[in-house]
N, C-alpha and C positions, 0 to 999 in steps of 0.2 A: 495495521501499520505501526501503531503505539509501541504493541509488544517486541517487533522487529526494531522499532528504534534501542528502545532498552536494552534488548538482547545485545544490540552493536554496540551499543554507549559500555557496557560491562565490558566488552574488549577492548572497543576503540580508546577507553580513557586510558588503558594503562601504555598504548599506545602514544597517543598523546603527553602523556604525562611522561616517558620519557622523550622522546620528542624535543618538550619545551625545558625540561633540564640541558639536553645539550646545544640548544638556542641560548639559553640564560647564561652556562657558561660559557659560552664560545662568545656571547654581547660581552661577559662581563674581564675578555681579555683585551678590549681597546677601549679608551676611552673614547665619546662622541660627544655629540651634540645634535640640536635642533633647531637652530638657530637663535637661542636667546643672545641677550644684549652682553652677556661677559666675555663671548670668545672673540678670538683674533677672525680675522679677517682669512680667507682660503685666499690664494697665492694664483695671482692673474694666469700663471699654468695651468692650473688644476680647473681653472675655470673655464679655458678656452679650450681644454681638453673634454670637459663634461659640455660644452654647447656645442664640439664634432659629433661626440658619443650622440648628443640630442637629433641632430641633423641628417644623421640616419635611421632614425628612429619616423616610423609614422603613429600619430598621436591626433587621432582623428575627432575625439574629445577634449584635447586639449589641456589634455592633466598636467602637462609642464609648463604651465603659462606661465607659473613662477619663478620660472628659469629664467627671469632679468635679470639686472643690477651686479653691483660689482660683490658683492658678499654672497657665491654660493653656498657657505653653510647655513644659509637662511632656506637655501629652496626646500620642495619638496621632496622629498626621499632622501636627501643627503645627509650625511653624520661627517662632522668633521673631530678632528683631535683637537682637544679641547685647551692643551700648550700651543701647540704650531700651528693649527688650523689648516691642516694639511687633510684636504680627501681622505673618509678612514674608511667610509658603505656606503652603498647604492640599496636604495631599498625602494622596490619599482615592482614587487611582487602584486597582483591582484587577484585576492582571492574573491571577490564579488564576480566575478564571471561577466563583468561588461565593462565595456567602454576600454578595452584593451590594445595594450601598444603591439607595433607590428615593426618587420623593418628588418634590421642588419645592427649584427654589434659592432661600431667602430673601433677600429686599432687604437684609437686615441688614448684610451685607456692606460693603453702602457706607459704613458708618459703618468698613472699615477703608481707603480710599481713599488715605489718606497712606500707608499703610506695605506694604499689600499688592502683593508685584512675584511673585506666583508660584500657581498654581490648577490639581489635577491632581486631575479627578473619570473620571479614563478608565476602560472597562471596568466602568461601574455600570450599572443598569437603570432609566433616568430615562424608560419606554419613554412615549413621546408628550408629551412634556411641551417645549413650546419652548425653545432657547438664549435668555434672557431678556437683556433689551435694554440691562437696567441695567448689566451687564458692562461696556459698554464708558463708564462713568461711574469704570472704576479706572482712573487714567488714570497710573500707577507700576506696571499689568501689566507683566511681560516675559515669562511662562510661561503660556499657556492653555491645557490638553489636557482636551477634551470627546469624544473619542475615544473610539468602537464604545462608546457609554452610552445608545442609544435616544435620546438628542433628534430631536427632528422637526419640520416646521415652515420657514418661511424665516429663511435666515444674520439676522440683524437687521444692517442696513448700521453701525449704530452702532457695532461693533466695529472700523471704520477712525478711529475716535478715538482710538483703544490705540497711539499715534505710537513706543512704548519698548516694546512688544513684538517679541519676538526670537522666538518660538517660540510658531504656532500650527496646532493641530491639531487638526479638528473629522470625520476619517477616519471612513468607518462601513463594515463590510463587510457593508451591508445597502444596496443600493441604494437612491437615491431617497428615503430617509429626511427627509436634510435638501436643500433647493432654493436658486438666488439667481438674480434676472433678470438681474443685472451683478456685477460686480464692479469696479464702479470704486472702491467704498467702502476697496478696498485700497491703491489710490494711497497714501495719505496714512501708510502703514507703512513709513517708511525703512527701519527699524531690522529690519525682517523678516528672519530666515536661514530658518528652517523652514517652512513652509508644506505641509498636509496637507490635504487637501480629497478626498480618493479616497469614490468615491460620493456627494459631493455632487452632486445635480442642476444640472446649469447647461446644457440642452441650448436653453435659450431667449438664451443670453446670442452677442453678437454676436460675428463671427469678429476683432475688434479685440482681445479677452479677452488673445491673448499681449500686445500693445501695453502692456495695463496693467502687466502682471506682468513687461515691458522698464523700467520706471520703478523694480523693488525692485533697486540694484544690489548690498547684503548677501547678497541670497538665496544660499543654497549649495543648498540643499532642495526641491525643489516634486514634488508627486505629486498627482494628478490623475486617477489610475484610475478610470475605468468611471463620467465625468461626463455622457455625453451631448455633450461637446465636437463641434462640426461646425466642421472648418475650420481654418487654419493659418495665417496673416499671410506670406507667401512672401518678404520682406524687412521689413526696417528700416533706416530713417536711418542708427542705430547700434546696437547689439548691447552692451546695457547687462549682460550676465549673466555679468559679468567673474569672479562665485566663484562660476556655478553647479556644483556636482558631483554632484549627483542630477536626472535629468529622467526624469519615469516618467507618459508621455501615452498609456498603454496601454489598450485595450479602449474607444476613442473610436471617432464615426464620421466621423474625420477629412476623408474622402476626399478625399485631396489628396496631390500631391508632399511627397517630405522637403524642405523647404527649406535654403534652403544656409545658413543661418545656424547650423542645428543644429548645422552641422560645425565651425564657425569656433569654438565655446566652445573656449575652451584650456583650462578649469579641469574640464571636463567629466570624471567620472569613469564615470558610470554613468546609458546610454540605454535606458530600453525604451519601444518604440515598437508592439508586438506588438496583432495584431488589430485594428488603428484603418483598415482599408480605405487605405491607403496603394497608390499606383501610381507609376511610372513607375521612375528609376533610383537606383539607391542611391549617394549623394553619396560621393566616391573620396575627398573631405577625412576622412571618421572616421580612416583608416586612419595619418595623420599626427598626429592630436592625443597630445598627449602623456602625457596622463596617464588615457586611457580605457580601462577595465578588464571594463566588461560592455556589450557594444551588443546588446540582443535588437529583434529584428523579423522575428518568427516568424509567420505566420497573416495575413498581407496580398496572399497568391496571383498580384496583379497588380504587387506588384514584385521589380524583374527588378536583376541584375549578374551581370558576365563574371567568373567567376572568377578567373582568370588574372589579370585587372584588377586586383580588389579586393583579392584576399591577398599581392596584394605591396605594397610601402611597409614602414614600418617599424612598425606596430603597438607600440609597445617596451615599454606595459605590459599588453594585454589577453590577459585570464581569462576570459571566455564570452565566444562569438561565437555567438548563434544567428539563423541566416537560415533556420530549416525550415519548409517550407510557403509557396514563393514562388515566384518563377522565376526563381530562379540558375542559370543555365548556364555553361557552357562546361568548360575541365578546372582539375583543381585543382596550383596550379605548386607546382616541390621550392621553391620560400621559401616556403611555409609551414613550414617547417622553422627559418624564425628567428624565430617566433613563441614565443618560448622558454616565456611564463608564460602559455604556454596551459592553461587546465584543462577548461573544455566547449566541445564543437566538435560543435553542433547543425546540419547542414542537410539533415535529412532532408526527403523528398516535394518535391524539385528535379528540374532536368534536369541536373545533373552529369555529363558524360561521363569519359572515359577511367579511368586507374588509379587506385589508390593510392601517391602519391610515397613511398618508401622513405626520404626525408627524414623523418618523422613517428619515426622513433627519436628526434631530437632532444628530442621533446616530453616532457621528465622530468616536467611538473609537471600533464600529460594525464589527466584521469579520466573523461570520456565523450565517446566519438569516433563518431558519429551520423553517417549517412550513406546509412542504409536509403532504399528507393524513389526510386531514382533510375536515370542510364543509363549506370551503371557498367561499361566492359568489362574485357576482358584478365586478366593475372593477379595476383592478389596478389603485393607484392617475396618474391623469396625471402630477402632477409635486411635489418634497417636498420641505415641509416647514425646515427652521432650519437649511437650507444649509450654511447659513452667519455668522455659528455662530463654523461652523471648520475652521481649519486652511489653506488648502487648497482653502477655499471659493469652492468647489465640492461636489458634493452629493456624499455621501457615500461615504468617501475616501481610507478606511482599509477593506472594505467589499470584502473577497475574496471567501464565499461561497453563492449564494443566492439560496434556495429551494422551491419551491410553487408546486408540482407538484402533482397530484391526487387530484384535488379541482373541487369548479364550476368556476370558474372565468372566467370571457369570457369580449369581449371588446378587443381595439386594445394594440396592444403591447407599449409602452409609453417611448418618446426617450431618460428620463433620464437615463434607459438600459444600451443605449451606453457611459454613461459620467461614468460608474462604471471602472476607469481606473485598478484596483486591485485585480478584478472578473477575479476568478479563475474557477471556477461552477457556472452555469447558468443552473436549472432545471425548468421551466415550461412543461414536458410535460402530460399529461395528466387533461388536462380544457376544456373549450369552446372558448380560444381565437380567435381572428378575426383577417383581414386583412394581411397585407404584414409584411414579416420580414423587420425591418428597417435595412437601408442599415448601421446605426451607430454603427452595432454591431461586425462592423470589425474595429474597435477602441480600442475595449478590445484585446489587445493585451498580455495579462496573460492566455488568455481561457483555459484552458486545453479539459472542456465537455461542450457540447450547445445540451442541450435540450430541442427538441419543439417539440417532438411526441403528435401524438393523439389530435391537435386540433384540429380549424378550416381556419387555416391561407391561403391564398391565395395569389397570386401575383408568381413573379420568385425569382430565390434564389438569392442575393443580392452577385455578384462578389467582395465586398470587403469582401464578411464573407474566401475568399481565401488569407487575409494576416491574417488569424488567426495562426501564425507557429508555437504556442506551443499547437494546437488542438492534443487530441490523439480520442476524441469520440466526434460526430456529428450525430444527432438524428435527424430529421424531418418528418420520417414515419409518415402516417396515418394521411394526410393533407390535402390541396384542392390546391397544389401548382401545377404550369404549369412551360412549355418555357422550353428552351434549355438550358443544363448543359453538361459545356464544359472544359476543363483540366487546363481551366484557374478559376475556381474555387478550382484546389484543387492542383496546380502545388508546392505552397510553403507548403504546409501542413504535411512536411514530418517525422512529429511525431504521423502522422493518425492512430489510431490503430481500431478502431471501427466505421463505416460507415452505418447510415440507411437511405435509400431516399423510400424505400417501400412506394406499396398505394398512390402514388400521381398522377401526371400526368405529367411526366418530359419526353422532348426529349434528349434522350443521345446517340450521335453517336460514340464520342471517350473518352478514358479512358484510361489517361497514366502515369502511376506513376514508370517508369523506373529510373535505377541509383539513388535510394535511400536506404534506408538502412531496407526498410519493412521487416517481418519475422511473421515466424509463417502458420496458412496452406494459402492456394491459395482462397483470395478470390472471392464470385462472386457477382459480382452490384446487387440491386434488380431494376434494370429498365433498360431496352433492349437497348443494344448499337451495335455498327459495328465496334469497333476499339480496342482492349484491349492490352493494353503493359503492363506488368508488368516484363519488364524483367530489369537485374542487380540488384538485390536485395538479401534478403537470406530467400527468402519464401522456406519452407519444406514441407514434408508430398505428397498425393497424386496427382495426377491430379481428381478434380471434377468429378466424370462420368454422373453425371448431367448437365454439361457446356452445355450442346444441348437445355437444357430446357430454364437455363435460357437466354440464345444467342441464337435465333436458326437461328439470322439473322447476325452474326458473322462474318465481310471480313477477318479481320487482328485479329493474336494471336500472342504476341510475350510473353512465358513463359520463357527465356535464360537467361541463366548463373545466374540460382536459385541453391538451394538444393533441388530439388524436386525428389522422391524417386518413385519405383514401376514402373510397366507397363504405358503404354499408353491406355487409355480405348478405347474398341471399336466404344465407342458411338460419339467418333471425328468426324466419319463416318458420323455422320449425320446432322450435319454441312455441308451443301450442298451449302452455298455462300462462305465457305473461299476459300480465296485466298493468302492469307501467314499462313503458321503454320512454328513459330520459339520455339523449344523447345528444341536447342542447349546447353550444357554445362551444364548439371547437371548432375544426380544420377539415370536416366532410364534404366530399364532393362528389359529380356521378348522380343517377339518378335514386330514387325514392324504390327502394326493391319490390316490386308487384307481391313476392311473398309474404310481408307485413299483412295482409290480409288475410293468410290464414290464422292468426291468433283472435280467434271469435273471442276469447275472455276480456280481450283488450280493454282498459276503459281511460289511459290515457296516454296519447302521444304526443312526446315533446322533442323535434327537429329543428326548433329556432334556431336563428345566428349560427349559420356554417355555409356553405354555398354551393346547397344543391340545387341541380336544374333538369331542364325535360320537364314532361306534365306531371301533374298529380296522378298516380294509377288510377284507375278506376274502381282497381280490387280494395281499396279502400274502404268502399263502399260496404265490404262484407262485414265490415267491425260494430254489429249495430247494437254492443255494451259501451262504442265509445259513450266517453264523456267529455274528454278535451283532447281537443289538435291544436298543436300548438307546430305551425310552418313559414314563420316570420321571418323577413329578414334570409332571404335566400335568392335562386335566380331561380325559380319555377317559374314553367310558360305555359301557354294554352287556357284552355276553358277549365269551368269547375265541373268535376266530371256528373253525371247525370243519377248516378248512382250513388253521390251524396245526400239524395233525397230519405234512405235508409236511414240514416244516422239521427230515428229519433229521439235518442237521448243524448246528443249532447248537450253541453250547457255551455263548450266556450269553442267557439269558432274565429281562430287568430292566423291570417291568411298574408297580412299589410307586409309591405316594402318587397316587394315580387314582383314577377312581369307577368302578370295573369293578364288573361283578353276576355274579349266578349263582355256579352251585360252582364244584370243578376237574372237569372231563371226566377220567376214566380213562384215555381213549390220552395224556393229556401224560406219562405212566408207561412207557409201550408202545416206543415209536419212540424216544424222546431217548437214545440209547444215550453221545452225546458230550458231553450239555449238563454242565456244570462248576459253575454260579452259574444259582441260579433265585429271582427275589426279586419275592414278590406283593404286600409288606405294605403297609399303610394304603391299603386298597381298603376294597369291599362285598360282597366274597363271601359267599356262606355254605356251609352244607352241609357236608355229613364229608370229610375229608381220603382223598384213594384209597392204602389202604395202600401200592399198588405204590411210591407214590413212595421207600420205602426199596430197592427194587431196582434204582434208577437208579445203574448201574457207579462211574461215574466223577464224583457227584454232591459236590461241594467246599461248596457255601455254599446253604442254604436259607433264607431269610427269609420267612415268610407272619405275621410279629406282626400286632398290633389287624386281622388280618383277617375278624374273627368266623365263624373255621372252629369247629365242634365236633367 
């Protein structure tokens, strides 16, 4: 989640940051206030106009409570002009996501017409109620943001009378909410910079639509996401978008060439072009504009560029380049290496051939290098170049996602690897790698995923990959890996959520991830052990009834004091080397499986605290290595079966808080010659106590209270 944040923060800011330039200057063309104590007083019109506006409004929180008294430039959301104190903005936007106004825009409004230059109802729940037409009767707007508030309905064209608006934003991230058959009615918006229409419906309006939006020459802004757009205008006369710096024509159904105009903006800072069915070649102009920082066109399969082509020129300020999911070919040249303020470098599911240029040390300011699925050969560099020229003096210093996985790349793994201090994802699996995991790759101390499935890697698993402690997924399936793997590889790991050691040839005896905070169902190793603890934790869900399969060599089970829920499966039964089953203090119910008695090894069972019921089996009986039964604190009923008499080695017989009946049998006196602790109480026994039980040798702790013995 981190590295997807980052990745969007390296778009989204420069989104933002133009954004809040043309908020700052579109504030900084009225003056307002906040209600301090210098200004004039707002004008009993403008007040009794804004308490109509209120009155339609539902305000189910009560955010206007401020809306008393005679001085509305004191309320909240209001800005007045700071000479006349005349109504200048409503600012009623909620971006916190709750406690949102509902309602109807009042006409009243118009009665502020002279003074009003500024209107931010974004982020309310106005859900179905149309953008009302009278808006465009303030003809002193400069700020409109109607933005992700439920309106619905068609644009009303009359908002192309708003000639002095600078900033309008009608965005919804609910498709199709709001529609328009044209948009010519924008024409007449010189003064346009920002322009937000994402989700608005315009899949009806003609492919002349850019022609119109070639007429705003202010614009720096235009988004346009997921309108329904068909089509592209493939030139123009002239190329009026002389301060475009945002164009974001994403998730259209364009289908069409990039036109070469797109290339020619100079001011351009930031394209996405992603998923609009775009075909043929990718214009080699981006590559020289000057101030372009993010070009995404990811998700349009049918276009194509030569690598080698494209990535050279001078790129001199771009930070995302993503072309994934296209058909980029060919190989990727060392100048990508003077692409210096590179930070994402997305082109996965391409046909990329050859290597990895070892020029890519240069890239200090690289944080995800994407490159999975494609026709990667040969070997990774064994060391890069351009290291001495970040500030760290380290390769890769900011690199927190590296991807290469579904390629050919084979050759050993290479130890700069491990000097990625900031590596987050680490995905090679699926190549021809060779050799040993280097042991330096418990260094990266950020890891969250290490991925090396599906090579051909060999050697044993490197004991320091166990201080990886922010590991949640570990992949090494389907390798040529040997040797012992031991719980010292995985004792500090305890953000482990996903575990593959499949397919190799590991010896694994013990496996103990107790007293930590795992959750989720009960996993099972993929390679045979004899020790499994996973107990104190808050694993849920069932008991595996395939445990037999994959253990079937299993001594020790400790599942206790989990949330684990349901029966006991019969097939525990067949597990015929245990010799502890601990499955105390969870959520079990259903009865006590008869095939626990085929584990003749057995020498201790622990079923406390869970709420099993029915009798005690009497196959029990077979276990005559027990040593401790532990069945406390349950709902078992009936007698104690007769074929307890065998169990002469136990030493701790814990039976208390159950609905047992009947008396005590006199052989539990006879035979127990080693039992230690024998504790019946808060049963339903009855009957006389068998004197012998004071002849029991070695008898430490009796407990039979409220058992109603006489």
């Amino acid at each position: 989640m981190e590295i997807r944040e980052r990745k969007m923060k390296s778009s989204s800011s420069l989104l933002v940051a133009a954004a809040l330039l043309v908020i700052t200057e579109t504030a900084s063309l009225f003056p307002s206030c906040t209600g301090d104590g210098h200004v004039r007083n707002c004008s009993e019109s403008d007040r009794e106009a804004l308490l109509r506006f209120k009155d339609r409004l539902d305000d189910p929180q009560n955010q206007l409570a401020s809306w008393t008294g005679s001085n509305c430039c004191r309320w909240i959301g209001i800005g007045c002009n700071k000479m006349t104190g005349a109504v200048a903005s409503i600012n009623l936007g909620n971006r916190r996501g709750f406690w949102n106004l509902s309602g109807e825009i009042s006409p009243s409004l118009l009665n502020l017409r002279s003074s009003l230059q500024r209107i931010d109802l974004s982020f309310n729940s106005f859900d179905g109620v149309p953008v009302p037409g009278f808006l465009g009767q303030l003809v002193n707007l400069q700020y409109l943001n109607l933005s992700n508030s439920g309106f619905s309905g068609p644009v009303p064209p009359s908002l192309g009378n708003l000639s002095s608006l600078v900033y309008l934003d009608l965005s919804s991230e609910f498709l199709g909410l709001l529609s328009a058959d044209n948009i010519d009615w924008l024409s007449g918006m010189s003064s346009l910079r920002f322009l937000g229409l994402d989700g608005v419906e315009l899949s009806v309006v003609g492919p002349d639509w850019a022609g119109v939006l070639n007429n705003l020459p202010r614009l720096t802004d235009l988004h346009l996401r997921g309108c329904g757009l068909a089509g592209l205008a493939p030139s123009f006369s002239s190329v009026n978008f002389t301060s475009l710096a945002v164009l974001d024509l994403s998730v259209n159904p364009l289908s069409s060439e990039i036109p070469a105009w797109t290339a020619n903006i100079t001011s351009l800072e930031y394209l996405d072009m992603s998923s609009s069915g775009l075909f043929g070649r990718i214009p080699l102009g981006f590559r020289e504009l000057p101030n372009l920082r993010s070009l995404i066109l990811s998700g349009n399969n049918n276009l194509s560029a030569s690598c080698s082509q494209l990535l050279r020129g001078s790129w001199g300020k771009i930070e995302v380049l993503d072309l994934s999911s296209n058909g980029i070919h060919g190989r990727i040249p060392s100048s990508i290496g003077n692409m210096t303020s590179l930070i994402d470098f997305s082109v996965f599911a391409n046909n990329v051939e050859g290597g990895i240029p070892s020029t890519i040390g240069s890239l200090c300011s690289l944080v995800s290098f994407d490159l999975s699925g494609n026709n990667l050969t040969g070997i990774l560099p064994g060391s890069l170049l351009g290291t001495e020229d970040c500030i760290s003096n380290s390769s890769l210093p900011s690199l927190m996602q590296l991807r290469l996985s579904n390629n050919q790349l084979n050759g050993l793994l290479p130890d700069w690897l491990g000097q990625l201090k900031s590596l987050v994802e680490l995905s090679l699996d699926y190549n021809s790698l060779q050799g040993p995991i280097p042991a330096s790759l418990g260094k990266l101390r950020n890891l969250t995923s290490l991925g090396l499935a599906g090579n051909e890697l060999n050697g044993t698993l490197p004991k320091s990959l166990g201080d990886l402690s922010e590991l949640s997924n570990f992949d090494v399936s389907f390798n040529h890996l040997t040797g012992m793997v031991s719980s010292e590889h995985f004792m500090k790991l305890s953000k482990l959520k996903i575990l593959h050691l499949s397919s190799n040839s590991f010896i694994l005896n013990t496996l103990i991830f107790s007293s930590n905070l795992f959750r989720g169902p009960i996993p099972l190793p993929s390679v045979e052990i004899q020790l499994l603890d996973l107990s104190d934790n808050q694993f849920s869900g069932h008991i595996p009834p395939n445990m037999t399969k994959a253990m079937p060599n299993l001594i020790f089970l400790s599942l206790a004091s989990n949330q684990i829920t349901g029966s006991i499966p019969t097939t525990i039964g067949e597990m015929l080397s245990l010799q502890v089953i601990d499955i105390s203090s969870n959520l079990l119910s259903g009865r006590i499986p008869p095939s626990i008695g085929n584990c003749s090894f057995l020498k201790a069972l622990d079923l406390k605290n869970n709420n099993l019921s029915r009798e005690i089996p009497s196959s029990l009986g077979q276990l005559v290595q027990l040593q401790t039964l532990h069945l406390s604190n349950n709902s078992l009923k009936g007698h104690l079966p007769t074929s307890f008499q065998n169990l002469l080695s136990l030493e701790t017989l814990d039976l208390g808080n159950n609905q047992l009946t009947g008396g005590i049998p006199p052989w539990l006196s006879h035979g127990f010659m080693k039992l230690r602790i024998m504790r019946l109480r808060s049963n339903k026994f009855s009957g006389e106590l068998p004197p012998q039980l004071s002849r029991l040798p070695l008898l430490q702790v009796l407990d039979l209270s409220t058992g109603g013995f006489t």
